[in-house]
Phi, psi and omega in degrees: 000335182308310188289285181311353204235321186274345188282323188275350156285313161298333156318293173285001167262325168277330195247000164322169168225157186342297192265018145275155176221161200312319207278318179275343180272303158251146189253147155077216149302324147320301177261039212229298204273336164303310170284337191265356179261013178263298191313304192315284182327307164302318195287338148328311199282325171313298217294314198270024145093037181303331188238014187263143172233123177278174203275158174086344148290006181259130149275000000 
């Protein structure tokens, strides 16, 4: 939720107008459902060994 919630102030700070905030441009809930399909996606990519090094591939 960090990451998503920090994507979207920037957001609203770059393409925002005076009177807009974070909370009215995504709401939420919006961003609630965002971080959880990005979270669902990572913890896949763990499972199926996206991020393992095997030993002896490192320089």
């Amino acid at each position: 939720m960090y990451l998503v919630d920090d994507a979207a102030k920037e957001y609203v700070k770059e393409f925002g107008s005076t009177q807009d905030d974070v909370a009215t441009m995504f709401p939420k809930e919006t961003r609630q459902q965002v971080a959880k399909v990005i979270s669902d996606r990572e913890l896949e990519n763990i499972k199926q060994g996206e991020y393992d090094v095997s030993q002896g591939t490192v320089s």
